[in-house]
PyMOL Python script that loads the backbone (N, CA, C, O; Angstrom):
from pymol import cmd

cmd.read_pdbstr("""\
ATOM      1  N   UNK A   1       0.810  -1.204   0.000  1.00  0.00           N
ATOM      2  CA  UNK A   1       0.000   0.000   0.000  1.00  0.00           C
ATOM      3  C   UNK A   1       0.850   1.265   0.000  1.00  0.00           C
ATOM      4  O   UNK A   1       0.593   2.246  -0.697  1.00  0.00           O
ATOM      5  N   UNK A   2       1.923   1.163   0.866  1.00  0.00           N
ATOM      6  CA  UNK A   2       2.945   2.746   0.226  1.00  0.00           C
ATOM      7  C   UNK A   2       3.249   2.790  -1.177  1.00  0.00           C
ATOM      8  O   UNK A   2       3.525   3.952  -1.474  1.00  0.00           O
ATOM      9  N   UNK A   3       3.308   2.104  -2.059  1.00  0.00           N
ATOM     10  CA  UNK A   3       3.782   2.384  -3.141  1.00  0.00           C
ATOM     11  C   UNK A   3       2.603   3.264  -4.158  1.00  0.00           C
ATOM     12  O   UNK A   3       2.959   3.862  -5.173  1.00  0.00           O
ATOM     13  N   UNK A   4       1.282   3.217  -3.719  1.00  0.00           N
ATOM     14  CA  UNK A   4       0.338   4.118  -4.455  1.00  0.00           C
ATOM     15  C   UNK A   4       0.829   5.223  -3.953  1.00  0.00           C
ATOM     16  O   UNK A   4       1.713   5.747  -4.631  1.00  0.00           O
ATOM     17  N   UNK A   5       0.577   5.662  -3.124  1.00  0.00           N
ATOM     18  CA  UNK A   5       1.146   7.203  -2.951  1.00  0.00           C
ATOM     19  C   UNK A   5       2.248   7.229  -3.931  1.00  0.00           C
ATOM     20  O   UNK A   5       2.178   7.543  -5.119  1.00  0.00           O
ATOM     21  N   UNK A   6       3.104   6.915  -3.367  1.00  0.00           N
ATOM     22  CA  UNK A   6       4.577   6.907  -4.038  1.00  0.00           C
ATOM     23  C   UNK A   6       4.072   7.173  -5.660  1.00  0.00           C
ATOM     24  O   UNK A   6       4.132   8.281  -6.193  1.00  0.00           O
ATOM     25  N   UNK A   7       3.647   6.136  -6.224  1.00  0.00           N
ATOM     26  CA  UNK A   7       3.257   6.443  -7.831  1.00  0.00           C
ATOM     27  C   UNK A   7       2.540   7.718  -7.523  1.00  0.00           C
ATOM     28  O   UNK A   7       3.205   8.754  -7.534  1.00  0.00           O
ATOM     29  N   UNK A   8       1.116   7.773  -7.217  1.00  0.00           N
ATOM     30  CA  UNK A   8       0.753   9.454  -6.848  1.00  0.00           C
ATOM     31  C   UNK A   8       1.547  10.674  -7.302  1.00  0.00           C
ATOM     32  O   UNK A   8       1.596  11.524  -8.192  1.00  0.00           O
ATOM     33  N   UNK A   9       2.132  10.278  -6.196  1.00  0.00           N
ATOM     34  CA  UNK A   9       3.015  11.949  -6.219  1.00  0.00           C
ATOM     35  C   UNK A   9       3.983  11.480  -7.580  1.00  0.00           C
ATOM     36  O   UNK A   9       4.435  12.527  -8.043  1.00  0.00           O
ATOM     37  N   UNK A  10       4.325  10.647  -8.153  1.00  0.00           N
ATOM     38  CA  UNK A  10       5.501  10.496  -9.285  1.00  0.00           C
ATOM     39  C   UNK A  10       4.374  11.525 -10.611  1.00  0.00           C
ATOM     40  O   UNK A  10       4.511  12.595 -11.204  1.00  0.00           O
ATOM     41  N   UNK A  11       3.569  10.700 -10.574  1.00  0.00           N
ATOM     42  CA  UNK A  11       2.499  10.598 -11.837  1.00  0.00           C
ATOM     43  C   UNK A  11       2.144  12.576 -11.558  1.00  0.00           C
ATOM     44  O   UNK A  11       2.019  13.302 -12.545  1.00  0.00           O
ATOM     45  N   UNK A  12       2.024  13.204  -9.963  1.00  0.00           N
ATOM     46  CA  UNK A  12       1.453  14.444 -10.018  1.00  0.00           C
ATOM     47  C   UNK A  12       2.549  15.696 -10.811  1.00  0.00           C
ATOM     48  O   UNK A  12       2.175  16.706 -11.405  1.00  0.00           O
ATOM     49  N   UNK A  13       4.433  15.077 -10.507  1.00  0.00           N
ATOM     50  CA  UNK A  13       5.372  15.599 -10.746  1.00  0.00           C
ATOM     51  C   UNK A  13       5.596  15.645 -11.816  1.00  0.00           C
ATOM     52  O   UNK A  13       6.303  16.570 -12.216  1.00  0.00           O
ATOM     53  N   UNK A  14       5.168  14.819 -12.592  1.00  0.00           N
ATOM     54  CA  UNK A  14       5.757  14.592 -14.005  1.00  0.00           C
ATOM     55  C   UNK A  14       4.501  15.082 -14.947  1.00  0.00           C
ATOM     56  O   UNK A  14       4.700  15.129 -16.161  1.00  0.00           O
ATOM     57  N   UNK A  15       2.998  15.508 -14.335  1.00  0.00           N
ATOM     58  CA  UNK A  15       2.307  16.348 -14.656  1.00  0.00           C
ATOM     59  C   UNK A  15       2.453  17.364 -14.630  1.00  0.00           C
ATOM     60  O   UNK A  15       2.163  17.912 -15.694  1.00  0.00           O
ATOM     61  N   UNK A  16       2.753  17.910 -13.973  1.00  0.00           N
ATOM     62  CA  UNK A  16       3.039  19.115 -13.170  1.00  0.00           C
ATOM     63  C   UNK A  16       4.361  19.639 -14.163  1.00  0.00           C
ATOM     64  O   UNK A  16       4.127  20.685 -14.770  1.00  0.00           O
ATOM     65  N   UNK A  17       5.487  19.126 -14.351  1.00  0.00           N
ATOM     66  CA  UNK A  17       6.515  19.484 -15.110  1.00  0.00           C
ATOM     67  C   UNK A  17       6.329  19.086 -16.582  1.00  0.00           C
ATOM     68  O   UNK A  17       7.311  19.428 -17.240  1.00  0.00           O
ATOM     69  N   UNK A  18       5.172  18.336 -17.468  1.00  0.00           N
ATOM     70  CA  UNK A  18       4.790  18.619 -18.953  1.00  0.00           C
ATOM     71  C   UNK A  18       4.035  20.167 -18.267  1.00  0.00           C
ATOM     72  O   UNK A  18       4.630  21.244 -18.284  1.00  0.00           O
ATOM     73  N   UNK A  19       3.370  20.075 -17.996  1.00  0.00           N
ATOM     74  CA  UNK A  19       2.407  21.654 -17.985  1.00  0.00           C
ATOM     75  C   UNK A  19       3.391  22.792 -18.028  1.00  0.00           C
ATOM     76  O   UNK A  19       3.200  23.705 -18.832  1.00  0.00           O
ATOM     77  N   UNK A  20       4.403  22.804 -17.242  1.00  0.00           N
ATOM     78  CA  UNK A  20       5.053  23.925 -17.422  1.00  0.00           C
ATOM     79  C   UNK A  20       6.057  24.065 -17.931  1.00  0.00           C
ATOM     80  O   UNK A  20       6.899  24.860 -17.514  1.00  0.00           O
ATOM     81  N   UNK A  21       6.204  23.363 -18.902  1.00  0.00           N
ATOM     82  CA  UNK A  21       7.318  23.267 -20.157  1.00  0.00           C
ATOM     83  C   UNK A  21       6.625  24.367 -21.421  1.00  0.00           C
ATOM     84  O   UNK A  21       7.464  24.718 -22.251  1.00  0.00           O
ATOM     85  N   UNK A  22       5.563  24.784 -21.576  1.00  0.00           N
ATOM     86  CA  UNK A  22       4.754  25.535 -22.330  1.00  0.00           C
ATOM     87  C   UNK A  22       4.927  26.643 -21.814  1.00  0.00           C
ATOM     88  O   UNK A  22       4.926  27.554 -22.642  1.00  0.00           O
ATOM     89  N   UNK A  23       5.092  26.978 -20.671  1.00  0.00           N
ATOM     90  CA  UNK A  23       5.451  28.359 -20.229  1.00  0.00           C
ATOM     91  C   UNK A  23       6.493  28.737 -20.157  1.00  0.00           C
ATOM     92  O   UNK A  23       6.632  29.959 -20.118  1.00  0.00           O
ATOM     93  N   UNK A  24       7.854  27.756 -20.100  1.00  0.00           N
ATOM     94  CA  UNK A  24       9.046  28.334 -20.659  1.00  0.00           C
ATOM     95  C   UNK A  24       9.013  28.341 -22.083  1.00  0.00           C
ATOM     96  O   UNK A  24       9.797  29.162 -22.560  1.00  0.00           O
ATOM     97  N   UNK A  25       8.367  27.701 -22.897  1.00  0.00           N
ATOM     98  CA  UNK A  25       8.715  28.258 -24.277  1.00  0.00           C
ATOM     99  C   UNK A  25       8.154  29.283 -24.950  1.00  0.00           C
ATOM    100  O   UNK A  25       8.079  29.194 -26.175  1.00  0.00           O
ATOM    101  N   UNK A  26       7.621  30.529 -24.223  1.00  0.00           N
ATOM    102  CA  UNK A  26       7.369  31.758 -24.614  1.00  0.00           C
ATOM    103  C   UNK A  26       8.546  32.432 -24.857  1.00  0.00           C
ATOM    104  O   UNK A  26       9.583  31.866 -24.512  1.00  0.00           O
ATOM    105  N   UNK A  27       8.590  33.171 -25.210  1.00  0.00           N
ATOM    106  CA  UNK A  27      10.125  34.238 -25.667  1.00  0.00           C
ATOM    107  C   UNK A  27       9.698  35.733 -24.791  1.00  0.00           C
ATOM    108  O   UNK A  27       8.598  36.282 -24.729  1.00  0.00           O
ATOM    109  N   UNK A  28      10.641  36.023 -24.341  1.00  0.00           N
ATOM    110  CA  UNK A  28       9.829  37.893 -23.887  1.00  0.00           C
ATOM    111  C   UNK A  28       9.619  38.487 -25.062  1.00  0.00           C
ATOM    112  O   UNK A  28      10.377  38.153 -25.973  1.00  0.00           O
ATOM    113  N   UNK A  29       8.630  39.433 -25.330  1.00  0.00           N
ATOM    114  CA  UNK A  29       8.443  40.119 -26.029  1.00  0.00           C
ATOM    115  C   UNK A  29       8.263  41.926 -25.484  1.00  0.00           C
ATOM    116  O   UNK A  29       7.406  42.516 -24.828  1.00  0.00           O
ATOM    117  N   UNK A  30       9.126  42.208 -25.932  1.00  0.00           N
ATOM    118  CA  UNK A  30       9.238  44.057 -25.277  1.00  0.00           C
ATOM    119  C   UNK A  30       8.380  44.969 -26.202  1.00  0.00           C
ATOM    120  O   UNK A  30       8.217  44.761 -27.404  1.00  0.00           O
ATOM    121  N   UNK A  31       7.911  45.891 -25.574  1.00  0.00           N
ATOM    122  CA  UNK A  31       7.669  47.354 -26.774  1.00  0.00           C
ATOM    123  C   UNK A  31       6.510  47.117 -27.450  1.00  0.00           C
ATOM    124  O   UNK A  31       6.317  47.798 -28.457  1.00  0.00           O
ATOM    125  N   UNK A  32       5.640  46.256 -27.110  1.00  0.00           N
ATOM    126  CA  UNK A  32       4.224  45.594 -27.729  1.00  0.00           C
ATOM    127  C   UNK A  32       3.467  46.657 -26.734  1.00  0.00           C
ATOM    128  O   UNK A  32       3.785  47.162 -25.657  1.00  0.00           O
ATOM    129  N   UNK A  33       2.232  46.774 -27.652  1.00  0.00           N
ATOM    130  CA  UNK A  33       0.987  47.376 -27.282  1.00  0.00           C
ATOM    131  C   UNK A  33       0.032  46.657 -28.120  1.00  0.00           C
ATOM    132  O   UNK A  33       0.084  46.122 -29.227  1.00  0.00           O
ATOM    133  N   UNK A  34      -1.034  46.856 -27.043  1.00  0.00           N
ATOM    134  CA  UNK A  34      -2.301  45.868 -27.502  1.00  0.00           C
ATOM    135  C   UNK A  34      -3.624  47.310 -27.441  1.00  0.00           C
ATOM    136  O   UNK A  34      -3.682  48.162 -26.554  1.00  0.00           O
ATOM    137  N   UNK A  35      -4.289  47.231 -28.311  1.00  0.00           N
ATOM    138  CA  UNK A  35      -4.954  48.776 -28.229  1.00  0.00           C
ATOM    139  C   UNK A  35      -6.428  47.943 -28.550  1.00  0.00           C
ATOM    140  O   UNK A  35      -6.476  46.979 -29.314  1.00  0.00           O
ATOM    141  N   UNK A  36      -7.838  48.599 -27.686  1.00  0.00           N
ATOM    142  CA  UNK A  36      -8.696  48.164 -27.755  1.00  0.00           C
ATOM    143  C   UNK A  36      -9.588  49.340 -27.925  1.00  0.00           C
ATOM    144  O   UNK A  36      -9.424  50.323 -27.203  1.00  0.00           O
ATOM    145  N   UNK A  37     -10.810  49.300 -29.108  1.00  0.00           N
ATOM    146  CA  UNK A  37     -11.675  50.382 -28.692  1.00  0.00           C
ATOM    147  C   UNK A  37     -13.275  49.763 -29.379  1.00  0.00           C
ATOM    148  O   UNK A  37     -13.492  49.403 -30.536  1.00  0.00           O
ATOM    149  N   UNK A  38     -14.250  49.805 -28.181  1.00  0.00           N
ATOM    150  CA  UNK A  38     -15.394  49.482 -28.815  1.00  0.00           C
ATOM    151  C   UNK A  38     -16.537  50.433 -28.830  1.00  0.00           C
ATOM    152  O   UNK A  38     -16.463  51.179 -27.853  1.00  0.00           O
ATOM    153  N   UNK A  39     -17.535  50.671 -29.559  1.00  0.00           N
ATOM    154  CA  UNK A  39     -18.485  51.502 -29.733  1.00  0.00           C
ATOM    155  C   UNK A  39     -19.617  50.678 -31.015  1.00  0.00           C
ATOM    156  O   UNK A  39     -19.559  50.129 -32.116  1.00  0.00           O
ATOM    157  N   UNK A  40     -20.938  51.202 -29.576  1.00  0.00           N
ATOM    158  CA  UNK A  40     -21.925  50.791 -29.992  1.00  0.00           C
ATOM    159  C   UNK A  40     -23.071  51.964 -30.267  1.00  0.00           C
ATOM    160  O   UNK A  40     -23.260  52.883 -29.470  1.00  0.00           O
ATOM    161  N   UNK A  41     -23.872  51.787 -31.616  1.00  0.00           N
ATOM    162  CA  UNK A  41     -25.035  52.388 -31.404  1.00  0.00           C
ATOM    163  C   UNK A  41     -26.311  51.657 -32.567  1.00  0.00           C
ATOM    164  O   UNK A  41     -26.290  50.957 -33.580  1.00  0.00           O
ATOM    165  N   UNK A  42     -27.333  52.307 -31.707  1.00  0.00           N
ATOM    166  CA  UNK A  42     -28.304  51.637 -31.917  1.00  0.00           C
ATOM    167  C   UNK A  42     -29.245  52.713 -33.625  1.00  0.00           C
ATOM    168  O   UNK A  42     -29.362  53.937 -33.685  1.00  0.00           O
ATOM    169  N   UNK A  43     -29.557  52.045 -34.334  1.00  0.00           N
ATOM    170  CA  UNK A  43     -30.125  52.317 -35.276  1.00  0.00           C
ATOM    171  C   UNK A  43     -31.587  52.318 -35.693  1.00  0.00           C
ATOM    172  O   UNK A  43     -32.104  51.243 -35.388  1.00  0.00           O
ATOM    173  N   UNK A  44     -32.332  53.058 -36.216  1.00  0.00           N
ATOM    174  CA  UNK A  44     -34.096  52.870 -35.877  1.00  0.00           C
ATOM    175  C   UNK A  44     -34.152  50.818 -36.471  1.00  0.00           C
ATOM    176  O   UNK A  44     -34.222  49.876 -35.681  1.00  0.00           O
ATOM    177  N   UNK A  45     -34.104  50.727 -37.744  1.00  0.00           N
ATOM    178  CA  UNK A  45     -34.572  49.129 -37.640  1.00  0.00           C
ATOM    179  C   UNK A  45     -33.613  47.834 -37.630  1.00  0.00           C
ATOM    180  O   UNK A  45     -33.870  46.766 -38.186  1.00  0.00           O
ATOM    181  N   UNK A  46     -32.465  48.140 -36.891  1.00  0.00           N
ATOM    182  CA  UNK A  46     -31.417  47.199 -36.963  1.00  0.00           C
ATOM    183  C   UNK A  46     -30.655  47.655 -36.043  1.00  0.00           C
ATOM    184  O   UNK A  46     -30.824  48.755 -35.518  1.00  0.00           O
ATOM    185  N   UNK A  47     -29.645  46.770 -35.727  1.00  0.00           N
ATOM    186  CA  UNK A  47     -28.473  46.409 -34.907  1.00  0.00           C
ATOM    187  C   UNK A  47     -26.985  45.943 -35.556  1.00  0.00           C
ATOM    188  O   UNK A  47     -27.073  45.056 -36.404  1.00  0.00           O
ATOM    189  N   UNK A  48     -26.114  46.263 -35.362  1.00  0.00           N
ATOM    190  CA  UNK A  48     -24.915  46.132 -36.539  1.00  0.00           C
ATOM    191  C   UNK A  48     -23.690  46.393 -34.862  1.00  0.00           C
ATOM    192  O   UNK A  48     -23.497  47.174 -33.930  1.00  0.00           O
ATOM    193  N   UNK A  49     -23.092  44.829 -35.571  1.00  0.00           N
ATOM    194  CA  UNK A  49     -21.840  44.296 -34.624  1.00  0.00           C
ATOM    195  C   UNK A  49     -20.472  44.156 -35.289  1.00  0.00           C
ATOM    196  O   UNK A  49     -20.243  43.038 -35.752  1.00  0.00           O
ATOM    197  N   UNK A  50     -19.651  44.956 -35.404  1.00  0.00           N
ATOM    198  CA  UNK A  50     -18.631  45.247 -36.210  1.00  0.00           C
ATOM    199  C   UNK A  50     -16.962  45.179 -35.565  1.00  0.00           C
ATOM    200  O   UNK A  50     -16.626  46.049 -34.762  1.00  0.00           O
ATOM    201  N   UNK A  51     -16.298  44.450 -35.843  1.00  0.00           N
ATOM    202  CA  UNK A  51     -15.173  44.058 -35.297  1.00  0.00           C
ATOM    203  C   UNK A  51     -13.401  44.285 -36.653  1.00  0.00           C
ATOM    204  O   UNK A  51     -12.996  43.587 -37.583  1.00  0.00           O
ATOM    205  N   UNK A  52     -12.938  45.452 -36.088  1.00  0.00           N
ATOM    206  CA  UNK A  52     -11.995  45.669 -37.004  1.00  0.00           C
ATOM    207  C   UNK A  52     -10.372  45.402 -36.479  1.00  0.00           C
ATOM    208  O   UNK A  52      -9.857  45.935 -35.496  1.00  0.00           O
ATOM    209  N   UNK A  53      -9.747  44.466 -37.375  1.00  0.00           N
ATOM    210  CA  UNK A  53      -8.452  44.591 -36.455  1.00  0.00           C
ATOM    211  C   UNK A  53      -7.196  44.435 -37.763  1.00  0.00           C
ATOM    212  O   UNK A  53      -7.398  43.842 -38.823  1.00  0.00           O
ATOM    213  N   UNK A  54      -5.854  45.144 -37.361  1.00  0.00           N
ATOM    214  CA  UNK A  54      -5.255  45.750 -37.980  1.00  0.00           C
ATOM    215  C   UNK A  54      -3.382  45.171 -37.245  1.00  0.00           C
ATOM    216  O   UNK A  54      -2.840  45.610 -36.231  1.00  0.00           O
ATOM    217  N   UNK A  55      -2.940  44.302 -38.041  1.00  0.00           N
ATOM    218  CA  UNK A  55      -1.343  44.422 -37.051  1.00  0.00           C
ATOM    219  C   UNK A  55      -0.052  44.487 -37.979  1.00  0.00           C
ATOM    220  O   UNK A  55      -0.024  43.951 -39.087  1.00  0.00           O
ATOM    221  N   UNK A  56       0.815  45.060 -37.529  1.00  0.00           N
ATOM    222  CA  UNK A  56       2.080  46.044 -37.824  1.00  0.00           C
ATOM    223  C   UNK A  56       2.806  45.337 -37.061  1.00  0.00           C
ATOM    224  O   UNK A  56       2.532  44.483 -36.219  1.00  0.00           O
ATOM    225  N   UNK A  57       3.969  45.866 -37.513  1.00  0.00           N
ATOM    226  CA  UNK A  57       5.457  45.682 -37.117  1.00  0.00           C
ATOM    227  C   UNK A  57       6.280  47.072 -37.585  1.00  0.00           C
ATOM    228  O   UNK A  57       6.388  47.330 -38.784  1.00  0.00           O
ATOM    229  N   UNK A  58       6.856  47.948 -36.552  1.00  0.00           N
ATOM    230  CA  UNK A  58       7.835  48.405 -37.148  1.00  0.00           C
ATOM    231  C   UNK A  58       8.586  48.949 -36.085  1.00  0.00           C
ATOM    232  O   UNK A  58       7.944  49.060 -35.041  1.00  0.00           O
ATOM    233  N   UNK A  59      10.076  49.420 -36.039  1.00  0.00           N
ATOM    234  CA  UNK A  59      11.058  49.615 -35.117  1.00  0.00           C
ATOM    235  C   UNK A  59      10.872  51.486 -34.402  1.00  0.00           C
ATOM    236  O   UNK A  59      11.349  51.934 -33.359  1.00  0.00           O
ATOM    237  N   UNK A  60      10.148  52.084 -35.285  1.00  0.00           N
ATOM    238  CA  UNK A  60       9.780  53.441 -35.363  1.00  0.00           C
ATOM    239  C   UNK A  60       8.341  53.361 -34.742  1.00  0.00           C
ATOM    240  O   UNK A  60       7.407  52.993 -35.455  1.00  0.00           O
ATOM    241  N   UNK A  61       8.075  53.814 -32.970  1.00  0.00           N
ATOM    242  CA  UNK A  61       6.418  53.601 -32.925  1.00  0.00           C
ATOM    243  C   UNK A  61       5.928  54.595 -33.492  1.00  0.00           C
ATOM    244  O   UNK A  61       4.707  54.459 -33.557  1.00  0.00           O
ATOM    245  N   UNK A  62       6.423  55.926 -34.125  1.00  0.00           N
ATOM    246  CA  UNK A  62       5.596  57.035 -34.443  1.00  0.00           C
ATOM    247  C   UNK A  62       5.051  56.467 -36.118  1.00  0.00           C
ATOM    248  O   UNK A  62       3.921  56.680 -36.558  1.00  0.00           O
ATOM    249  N   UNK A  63       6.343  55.594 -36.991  1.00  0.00           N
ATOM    250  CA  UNK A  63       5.949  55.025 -37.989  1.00  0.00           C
ATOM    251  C   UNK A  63       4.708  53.919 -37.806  1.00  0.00           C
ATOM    252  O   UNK A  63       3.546  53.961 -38.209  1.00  0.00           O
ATOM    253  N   UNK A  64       5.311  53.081 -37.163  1.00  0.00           N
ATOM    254  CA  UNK A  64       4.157  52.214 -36.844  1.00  0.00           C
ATOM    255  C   UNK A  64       2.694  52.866 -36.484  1.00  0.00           C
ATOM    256  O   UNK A  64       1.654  52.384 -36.934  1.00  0.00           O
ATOM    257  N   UNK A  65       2.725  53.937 -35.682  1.00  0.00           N
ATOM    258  CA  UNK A  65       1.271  54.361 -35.451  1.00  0.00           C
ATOM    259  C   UNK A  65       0.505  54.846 -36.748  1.00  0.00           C
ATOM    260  O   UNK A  65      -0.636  54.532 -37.088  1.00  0.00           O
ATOM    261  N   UNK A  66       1.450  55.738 -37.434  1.00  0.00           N
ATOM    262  CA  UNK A  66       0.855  56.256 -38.393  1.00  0.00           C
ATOM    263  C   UNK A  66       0.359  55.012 -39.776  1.00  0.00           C
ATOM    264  O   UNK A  66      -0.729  54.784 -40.303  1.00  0.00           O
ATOM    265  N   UNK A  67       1.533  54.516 -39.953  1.00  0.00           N
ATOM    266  CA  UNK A  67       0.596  52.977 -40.701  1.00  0.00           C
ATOM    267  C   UNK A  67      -0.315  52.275 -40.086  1.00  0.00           C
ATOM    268  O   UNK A  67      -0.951  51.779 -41.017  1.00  0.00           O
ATOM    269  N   UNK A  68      -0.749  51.944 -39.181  1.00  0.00           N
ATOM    270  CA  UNK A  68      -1.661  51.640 -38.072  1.00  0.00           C
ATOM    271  C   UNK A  68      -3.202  52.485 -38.190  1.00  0.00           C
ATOM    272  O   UNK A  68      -4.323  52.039 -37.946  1.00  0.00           O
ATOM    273  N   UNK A  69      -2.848  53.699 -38.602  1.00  0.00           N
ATOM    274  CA  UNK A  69      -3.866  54.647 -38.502  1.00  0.00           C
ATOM    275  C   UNK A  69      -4.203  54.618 -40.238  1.00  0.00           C
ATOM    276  O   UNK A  69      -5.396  54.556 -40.536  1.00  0.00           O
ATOM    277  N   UNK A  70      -3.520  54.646 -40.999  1.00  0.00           N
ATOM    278  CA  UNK A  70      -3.378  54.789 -42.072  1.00  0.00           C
ATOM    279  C   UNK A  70      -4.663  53.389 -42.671  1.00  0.00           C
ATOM    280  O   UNK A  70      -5.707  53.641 -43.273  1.00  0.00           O
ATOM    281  N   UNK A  71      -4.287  52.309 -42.371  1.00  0.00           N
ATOM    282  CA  UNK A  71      -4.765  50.959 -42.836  1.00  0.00           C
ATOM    283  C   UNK A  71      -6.303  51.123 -41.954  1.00  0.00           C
ATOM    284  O   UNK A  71      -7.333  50.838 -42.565  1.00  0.00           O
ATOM    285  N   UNK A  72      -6.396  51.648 -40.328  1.00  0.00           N
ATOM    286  CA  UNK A  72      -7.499  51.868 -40.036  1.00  0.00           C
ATOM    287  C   UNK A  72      -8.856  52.562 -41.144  1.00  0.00           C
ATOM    288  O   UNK A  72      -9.920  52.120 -41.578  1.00  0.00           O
ATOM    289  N   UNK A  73      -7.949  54.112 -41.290  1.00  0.00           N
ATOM    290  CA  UNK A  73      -8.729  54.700 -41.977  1.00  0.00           C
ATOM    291  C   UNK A  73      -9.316  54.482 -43.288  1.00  0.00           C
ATOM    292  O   UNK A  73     -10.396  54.989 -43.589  1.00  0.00           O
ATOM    293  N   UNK A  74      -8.635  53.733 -44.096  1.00  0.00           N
ATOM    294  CA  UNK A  74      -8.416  53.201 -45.660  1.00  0.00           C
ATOM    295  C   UNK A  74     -10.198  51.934 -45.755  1.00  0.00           C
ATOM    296  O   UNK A  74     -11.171  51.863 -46.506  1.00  0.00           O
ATOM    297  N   UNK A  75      -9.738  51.238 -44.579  1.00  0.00           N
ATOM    298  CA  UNK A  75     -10.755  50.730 -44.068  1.00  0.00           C
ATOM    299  C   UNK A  75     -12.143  51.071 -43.948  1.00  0.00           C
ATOM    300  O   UNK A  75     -13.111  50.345 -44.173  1.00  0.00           O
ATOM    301  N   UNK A  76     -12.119  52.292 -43.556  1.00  0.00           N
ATOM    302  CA  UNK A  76     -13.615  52.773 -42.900  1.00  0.00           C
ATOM    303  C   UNK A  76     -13.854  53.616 -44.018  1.00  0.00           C
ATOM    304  O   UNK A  76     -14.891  54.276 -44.084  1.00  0.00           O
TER     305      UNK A  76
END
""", "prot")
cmd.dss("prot")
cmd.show_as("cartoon", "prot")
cmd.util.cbc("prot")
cmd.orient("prot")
């Protein structure tokens, strides 16, 4: 009967260490922004649910914003 435990805790460790093998293989990522904006309104005979999204890369955030804004607007 000691040896169930014993397996137990083997079987909980070796769970326990696959699970967090996925969290070391993230990379850091610096200088990211995540930007959210929602707006709703209501119309006399309908309802309209609209979801726009837009992603960049660039080393310049003032460049990046402005292409960012650029592809927004082109859009709408």
């Amino acid at each position: 009967m000691r040896t169930m435990p014993r397996i137990a805790s083997i079987l909980a460790l070796t769970i326990a260490g696959l699970a967090s093998t996925g969290l070391l293989a993230d990379e850091a990522r610096y200088n990211q922004i995540a930007l959210r904006a929602e707006v709703n309104q209501e119309v006399a005979h309908d309802l309209m649910h609209v979801t726009l999204y837009t992603e960049a890369q660039n080393s310049d955030p003032a460049k990046l914003a402005a292409e960012i804004t650029n592809t927004l607007n082109k859009t709408l």
